[in-house]
C-alpha positions as CSV (number, residue, x, y, z in Angstrom):
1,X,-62.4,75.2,15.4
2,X,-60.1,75.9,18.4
3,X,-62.0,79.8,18.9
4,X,-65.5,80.9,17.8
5,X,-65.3,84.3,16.2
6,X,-69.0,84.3,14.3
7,X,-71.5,86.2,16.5
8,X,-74.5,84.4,15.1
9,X,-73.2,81.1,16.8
10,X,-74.5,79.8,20.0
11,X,-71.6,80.6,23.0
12,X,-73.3,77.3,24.6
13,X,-72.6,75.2,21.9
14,X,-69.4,76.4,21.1
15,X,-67.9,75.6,24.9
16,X,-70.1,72.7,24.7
17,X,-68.4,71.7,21.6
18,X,-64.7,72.8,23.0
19,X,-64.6,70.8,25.9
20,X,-65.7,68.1,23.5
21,X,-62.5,68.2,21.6
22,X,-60.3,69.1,24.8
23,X,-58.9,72.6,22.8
24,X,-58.7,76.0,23.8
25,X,-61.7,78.3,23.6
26,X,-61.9,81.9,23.4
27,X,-65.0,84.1,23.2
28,X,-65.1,86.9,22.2
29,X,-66.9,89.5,23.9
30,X,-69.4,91.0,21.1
31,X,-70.5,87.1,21.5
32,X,-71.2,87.1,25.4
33,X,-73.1,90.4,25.0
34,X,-75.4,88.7,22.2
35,X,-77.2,86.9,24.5
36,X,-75.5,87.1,28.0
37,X,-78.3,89.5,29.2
38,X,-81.6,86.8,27.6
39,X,-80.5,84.1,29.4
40,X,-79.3,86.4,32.7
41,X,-83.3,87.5,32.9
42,X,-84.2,83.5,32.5
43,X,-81.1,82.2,35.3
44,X,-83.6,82.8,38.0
45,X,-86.1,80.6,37.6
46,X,-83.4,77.7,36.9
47,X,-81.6,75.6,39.7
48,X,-78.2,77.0,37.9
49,X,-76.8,79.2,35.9
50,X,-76.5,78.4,32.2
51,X,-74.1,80.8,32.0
52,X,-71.0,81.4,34.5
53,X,-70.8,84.9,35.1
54,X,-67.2,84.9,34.3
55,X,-66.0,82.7,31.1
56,X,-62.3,81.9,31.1
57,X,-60.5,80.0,28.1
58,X,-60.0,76.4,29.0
59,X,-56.6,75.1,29.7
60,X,-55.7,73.0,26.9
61,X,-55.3,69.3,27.6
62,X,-51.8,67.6,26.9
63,X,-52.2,64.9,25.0
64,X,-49.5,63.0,22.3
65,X,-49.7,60.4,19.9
66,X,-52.2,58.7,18.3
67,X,-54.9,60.5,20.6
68,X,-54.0,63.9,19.0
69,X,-54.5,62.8,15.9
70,X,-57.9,61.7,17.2
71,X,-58.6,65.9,18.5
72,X,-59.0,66.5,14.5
73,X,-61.4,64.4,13.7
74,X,-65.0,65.7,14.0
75,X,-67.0,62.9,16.3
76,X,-70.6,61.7,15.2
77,X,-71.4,62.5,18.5
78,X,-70.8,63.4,21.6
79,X,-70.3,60.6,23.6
80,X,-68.4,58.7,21.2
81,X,-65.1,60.4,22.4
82,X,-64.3,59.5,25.7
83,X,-65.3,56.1,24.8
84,X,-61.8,56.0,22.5
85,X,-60.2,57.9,25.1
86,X,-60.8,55.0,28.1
87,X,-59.6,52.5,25.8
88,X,-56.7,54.2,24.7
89,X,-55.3,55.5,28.2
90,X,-55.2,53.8,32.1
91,X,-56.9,54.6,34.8
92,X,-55.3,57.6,35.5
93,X,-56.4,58.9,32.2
94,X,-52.9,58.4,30.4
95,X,-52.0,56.7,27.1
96,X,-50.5,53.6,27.2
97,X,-47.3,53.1,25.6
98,X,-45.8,49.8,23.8
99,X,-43.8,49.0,26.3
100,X,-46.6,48.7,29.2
101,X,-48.7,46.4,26.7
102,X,-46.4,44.3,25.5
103,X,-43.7,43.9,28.6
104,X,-42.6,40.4,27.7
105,X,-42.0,41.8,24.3
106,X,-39.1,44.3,25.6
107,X,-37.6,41.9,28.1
108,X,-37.3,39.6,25.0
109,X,-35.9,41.9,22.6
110,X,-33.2,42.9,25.2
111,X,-32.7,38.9,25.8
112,X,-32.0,39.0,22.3
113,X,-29.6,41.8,21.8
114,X,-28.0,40.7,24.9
115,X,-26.8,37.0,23.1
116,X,-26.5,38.4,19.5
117,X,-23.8,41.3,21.0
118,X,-22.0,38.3,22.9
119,X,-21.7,36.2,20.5
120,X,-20.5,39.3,17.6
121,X,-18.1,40.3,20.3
122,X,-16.7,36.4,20.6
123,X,-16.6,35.6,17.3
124,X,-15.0,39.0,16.2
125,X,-12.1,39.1,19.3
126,X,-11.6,35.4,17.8
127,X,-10.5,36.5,14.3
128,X,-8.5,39.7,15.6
129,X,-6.5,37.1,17.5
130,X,-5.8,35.3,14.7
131,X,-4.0,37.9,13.0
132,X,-3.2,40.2,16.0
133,X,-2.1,37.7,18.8
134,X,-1.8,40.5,21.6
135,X,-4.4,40.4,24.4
136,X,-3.5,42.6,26.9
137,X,-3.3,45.4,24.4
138,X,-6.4,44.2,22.8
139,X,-8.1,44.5,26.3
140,X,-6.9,48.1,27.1
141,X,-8.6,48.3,23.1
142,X,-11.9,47.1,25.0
143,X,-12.0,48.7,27.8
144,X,-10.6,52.2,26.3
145,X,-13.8,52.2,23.4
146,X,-16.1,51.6,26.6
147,X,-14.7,54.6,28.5
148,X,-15.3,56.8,25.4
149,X,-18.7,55.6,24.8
150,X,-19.7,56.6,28.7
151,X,-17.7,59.7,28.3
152,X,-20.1,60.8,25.2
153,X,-23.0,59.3,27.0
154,X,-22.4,61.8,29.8
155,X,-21.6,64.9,27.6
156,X,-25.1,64.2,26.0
157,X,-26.6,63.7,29.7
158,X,-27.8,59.7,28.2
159,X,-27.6,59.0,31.6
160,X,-26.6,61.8,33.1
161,X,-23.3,61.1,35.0
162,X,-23.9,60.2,38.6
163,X,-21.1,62.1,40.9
164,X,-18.3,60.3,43.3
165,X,-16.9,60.9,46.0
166,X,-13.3,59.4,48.0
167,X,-15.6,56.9,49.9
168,X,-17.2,55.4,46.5
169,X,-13.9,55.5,44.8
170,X,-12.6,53.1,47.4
171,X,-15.2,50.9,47.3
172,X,-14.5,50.4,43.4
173,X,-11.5,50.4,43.2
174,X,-10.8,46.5,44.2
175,X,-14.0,46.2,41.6
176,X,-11.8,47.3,39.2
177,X,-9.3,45.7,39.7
178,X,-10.6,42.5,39.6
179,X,-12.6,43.4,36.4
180,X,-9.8,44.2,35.5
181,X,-7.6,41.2,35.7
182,X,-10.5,38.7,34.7
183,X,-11.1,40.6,31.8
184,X,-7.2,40.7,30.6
185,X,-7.4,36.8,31.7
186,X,-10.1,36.0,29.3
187,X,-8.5,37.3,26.7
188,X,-5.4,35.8,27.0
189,X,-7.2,32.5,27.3
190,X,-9.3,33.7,24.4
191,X,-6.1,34.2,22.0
192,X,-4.7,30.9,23.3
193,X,-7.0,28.2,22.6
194,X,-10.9,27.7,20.8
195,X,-13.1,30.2,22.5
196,X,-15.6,27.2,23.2
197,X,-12.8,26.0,25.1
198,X,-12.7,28.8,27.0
199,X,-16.6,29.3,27.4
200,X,-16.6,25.1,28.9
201,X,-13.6,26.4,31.7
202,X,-15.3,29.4,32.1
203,X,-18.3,27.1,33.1
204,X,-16.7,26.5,36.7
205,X,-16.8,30.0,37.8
206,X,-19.9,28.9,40.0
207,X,-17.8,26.6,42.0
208,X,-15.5,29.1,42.9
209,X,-18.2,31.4,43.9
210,X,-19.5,28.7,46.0
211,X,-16.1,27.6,47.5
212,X,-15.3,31.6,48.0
213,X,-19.0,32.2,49.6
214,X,-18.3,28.9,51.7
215,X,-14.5,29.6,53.3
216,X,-14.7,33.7,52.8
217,X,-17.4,34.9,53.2
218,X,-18.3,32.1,55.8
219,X,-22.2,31.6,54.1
220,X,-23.0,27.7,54.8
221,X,-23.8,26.5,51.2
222,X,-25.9,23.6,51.2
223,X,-25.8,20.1,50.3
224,X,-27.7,20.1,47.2
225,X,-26.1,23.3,45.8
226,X,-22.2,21.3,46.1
227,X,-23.6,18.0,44.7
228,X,-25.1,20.1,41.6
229,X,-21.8,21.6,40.9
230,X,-20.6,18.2,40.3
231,X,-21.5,17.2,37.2
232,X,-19.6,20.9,36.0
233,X,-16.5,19.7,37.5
234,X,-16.7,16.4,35.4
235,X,-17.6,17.7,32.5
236,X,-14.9,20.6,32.3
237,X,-12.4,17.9,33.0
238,X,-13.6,15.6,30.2
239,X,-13.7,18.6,27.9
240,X,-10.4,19.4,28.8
241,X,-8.9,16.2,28.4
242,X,-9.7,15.7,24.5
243,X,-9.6,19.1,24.0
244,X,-7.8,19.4,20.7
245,X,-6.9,22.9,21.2
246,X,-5.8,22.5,24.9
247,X,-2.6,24.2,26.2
248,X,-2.1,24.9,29.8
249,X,-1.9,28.9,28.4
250,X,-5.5,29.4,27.9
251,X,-6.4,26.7,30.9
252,X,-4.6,28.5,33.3
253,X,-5.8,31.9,32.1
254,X,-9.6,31.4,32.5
255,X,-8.9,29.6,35.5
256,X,-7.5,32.8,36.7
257,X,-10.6,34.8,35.4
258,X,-12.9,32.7,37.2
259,X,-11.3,33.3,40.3
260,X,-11.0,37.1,39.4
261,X,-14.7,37.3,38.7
262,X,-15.5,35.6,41.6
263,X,-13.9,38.4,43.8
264,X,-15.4,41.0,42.0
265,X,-18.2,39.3,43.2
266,X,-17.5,39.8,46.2
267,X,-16.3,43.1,46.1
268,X,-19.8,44.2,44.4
269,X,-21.6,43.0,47.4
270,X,-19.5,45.2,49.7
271,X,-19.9,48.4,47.3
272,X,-23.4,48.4,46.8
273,X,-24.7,52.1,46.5
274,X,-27.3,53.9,45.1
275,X,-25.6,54.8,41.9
276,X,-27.2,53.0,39.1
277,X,-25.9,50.2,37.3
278,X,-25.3,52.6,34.4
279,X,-23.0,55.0,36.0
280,X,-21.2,51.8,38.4
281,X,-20.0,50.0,35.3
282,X,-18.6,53.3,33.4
283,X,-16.2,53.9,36.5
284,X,-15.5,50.6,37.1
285,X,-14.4,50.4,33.4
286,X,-12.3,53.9,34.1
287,X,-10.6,52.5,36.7
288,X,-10.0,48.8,35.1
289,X,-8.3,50.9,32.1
290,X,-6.2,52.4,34.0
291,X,-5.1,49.0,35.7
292,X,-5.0,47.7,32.5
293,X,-2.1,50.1,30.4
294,X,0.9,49.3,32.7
295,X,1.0,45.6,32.2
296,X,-0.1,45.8,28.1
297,X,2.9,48.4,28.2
298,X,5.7,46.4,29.9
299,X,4.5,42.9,28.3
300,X,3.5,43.5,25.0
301,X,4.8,47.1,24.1
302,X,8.2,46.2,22.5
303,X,7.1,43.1,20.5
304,X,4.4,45.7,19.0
305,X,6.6,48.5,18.1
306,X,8.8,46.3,16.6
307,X,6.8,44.2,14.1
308,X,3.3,43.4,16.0
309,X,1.4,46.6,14.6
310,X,3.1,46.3,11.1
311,X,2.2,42.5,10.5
312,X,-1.2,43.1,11.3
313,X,-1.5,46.1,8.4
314,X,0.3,44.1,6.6
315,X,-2.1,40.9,6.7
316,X,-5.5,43.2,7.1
317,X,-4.7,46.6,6.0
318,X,-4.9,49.5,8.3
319,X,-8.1,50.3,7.9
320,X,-9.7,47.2,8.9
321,X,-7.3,46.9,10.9
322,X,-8.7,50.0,13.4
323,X,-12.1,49.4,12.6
324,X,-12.0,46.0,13.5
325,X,-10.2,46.9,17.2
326,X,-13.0,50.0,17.2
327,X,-15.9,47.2,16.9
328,X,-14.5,44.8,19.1
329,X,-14.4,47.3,21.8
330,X,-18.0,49.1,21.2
331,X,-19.4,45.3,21.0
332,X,-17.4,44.1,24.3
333,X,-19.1,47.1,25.7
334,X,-22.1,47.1,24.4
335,X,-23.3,43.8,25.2
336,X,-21.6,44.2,28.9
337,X,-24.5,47.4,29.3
338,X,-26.9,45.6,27.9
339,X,-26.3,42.3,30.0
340,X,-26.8,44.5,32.8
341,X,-29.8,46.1,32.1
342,X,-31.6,43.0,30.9
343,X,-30.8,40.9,34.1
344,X,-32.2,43.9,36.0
345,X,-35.1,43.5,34.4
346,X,-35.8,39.7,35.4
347,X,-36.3,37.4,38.5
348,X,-33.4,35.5,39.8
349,X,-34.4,32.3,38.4
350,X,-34.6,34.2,34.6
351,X,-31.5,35.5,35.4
352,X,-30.1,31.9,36.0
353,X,-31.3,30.6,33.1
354,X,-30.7,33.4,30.6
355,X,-26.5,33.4,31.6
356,X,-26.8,29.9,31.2
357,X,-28.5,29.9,27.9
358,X,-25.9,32.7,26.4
359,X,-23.1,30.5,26.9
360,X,-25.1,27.8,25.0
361,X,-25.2,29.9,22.2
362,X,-21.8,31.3,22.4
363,X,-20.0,28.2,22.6
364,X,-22.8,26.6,19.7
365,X,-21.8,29.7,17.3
366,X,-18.1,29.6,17.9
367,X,-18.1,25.8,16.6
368,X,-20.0,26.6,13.8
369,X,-18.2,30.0,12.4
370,X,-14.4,29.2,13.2
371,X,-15.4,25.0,12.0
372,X,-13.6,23.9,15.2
373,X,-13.6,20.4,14.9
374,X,-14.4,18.6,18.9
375,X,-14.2,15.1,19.9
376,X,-17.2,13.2,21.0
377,X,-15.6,13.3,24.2
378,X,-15.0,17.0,24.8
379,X,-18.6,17.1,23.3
380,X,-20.2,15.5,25.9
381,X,-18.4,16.7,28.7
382,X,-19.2,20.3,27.5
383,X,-22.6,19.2,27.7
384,X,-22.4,18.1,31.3
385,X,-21.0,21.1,32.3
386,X,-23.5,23.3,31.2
387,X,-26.5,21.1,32.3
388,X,-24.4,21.3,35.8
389,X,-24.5,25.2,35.3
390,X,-28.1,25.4,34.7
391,X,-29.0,23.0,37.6
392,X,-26.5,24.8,40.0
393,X,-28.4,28.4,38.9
394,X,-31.9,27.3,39.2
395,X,-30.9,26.1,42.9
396,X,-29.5,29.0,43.5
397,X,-31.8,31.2,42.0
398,X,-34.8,29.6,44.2
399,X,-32.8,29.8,47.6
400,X,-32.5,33.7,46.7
401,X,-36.2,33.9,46.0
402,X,-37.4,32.6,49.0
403,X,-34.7,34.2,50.9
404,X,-36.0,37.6,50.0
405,X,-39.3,36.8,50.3
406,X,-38.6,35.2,53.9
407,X,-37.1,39.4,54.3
408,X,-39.9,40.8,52.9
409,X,-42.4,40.3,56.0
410,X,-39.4,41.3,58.4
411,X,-38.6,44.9,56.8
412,X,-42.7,45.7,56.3
């Protein structure tokens, strides 16, 4: 079909019938002769030439998918082709894929993935703690399955590995470290008490953010934006008050991680470039590993050469033993990654909403799996605290909005 090779067959209707089915042509030339010089003799008394005086094989069209499947199948007629083809492709004339027709469809599934990897990475750290009460090595454990994942992801060019310079590394660096530090932080607080505990403290991080944007940065934060962080102040406290896991241990230690995270904040804003988000987070979690080693070494590294690695095999075995630490990492990772590229897919106010929403469901799921029993108390001051959060981001996430729309007119 995609060449005509029998002379007795019209040239005419075989290009007619090519271009029909967008596939190559060729003609051969005992077929031109045939009746080339007939219809040369009759080209006169026409307003154009049936016949160009120089017949070239068509270009084959590139087309994929479902449409090529399509090229195979002999039409009724000859209109009847482009008519699937505009309903198949845009206006440019190219298929549409899934992901242009159903966009909601991909930001949800990423939504999703994004709270189901959280909440397997929390409830998995949870029960590695419970045998294997180490957290700064457990961190480095993180951080270190991350930084092979990106160095694999690089060797395979999936992305392809952005390159840095001195300049960049210094604007990282503090990144880093901060990552760093409220990463080892969490942990810590993590191994100490419930991780819904820990979720509830963690809740207060957009105080500091405010207080540091307010006194550091010098940004006036208004009214309404302090007075919503006030019910997240009460409710932490109340939580923490009847907290039946409470020790000043894993207080103290996401205290510190909210303050690390809110410097990292800070720090981001300052080392904004036009790597992608990708390539920023594998060298920020290079750099936060090697931050990270010293202090697991110096703290932790006697106590597990002496009996911490061999009670753990003991309790668990040593082979779930490393695959639990391998899967603990690849999820901390994974769900870090995935965070990022949802939230880059969303407006500001989504974005508000959906970190809000994840520690819902992280702090709902930790209850239910580890059966930590809560007061009535600490149950409704949890619940204050979040409904703080999610007033405090939608705020937040508005002054932002019109913010950069306010910019918009001024740049164009």
């Amino acid at each position: 079909m995609a060449s005509v090779t029998n002379p007795l067959h019209s040239p005419i209707r075989a290009s007619r019938f090519s271009s029909l089915y967008l596939s190559p042509i060729r003609i051969l030339p005992t077929v031109v002769s045939l009746k080339s010089r007939s219809l040369a003799s009759r080209a006169t008394n026409l307003p154009f030439s049936p016949l160009p005086e120089k017949l070239k094989p068509a270009k084959p069209a590139l087309v994929s998918g479902w449409n090529q499947q399509l090229l195979l199948i002999k039409p009724r007629g000859r209109d009847e082709f482009p008519a699937v083809a505009a309903t198949a492709a845009d206006a440019d004339g190219s298929p549409k894929g899934f992901a242009e027709r159903f966009p909601f469809l991909i930001t949800g599934f990423f939504f999703f993935m994004w709270y189901f990897l959280n909440v397997i990475f929390n409830i998995l750290n949870k029960k590695v703690y419970n045998y294997f009460p180490y957290p700064y090595f457990v961190s480095v454990i993180h951080l270190l399955v991350g930084v092979v994942y990106c160095l694999v992801s690089w060797t395979v060019g999936l992305p392809k590995r952005a390159p840095i310079d001195k300049e960049l590394l210094t604007l990282l660096t503090p990144v880093a470290i901060c990552h760093a530090l409220g990463h080892v932080m969490s942990n810590v607080s993590f191994a100490a008490v419930a991780v819904s505990f820990t979720h509830t403290v963690k809740a207060l991080e957009p105080f500091f953010n405010a207080t540091a944007s307010q006194f550091v940065l010098g940004q006036q934060i208004p009214l309404s934006l302090w007075l919503s962080l006030l019910p997240v102040v009460i409710g932490v406290s109340m939580a923490s008050m009847t907290e039946l896991s409470f020790n000043w241990t894993g207080f103290i230690s996401a205290m510190i991680s909210n303050i690390s995270f809110t410097y990292r904040s800070i720090y981001s804003k300052k080392a904004m470039t036009g790597m992608d988000s990708t390539n920023v987070y594998a060298y920020i979690s290079i750099i936060a590993l090697v931050f990270c080693i010293p202090p697991a070494i110096v703290i932790e590294g006697p106590q597990l050469l002496q009996h911490g690695f061999k009670d753990a095999i003991a309790k668990v075995g040593l082979v779930k033993f490393v695959s639990d630490l391998f899967w603990v990492g690849l999820f901390y990772h994974l769900y870090n990654q995935l965070a990022t590229n949802t939230l880059e897919r969303v407006a500001p106010l989504t974005h508000a909403v959906g970190n809000v929403l994840k520690r819902v469901f992280v702090i709902g799921f930790s209850i239910i799996v580890f059966g930590n029993k809560i007061s009535t108390q600490t149950g409704i001051g949890t619940v204050i605290a979040i409904a703080g959060v999610a007033i405090y981001s939608v705020i937040k996430a508005k002054m932002e909005e019109e913010k950069r729309k306010g910019a918009a007119p001024k740049a164009s």
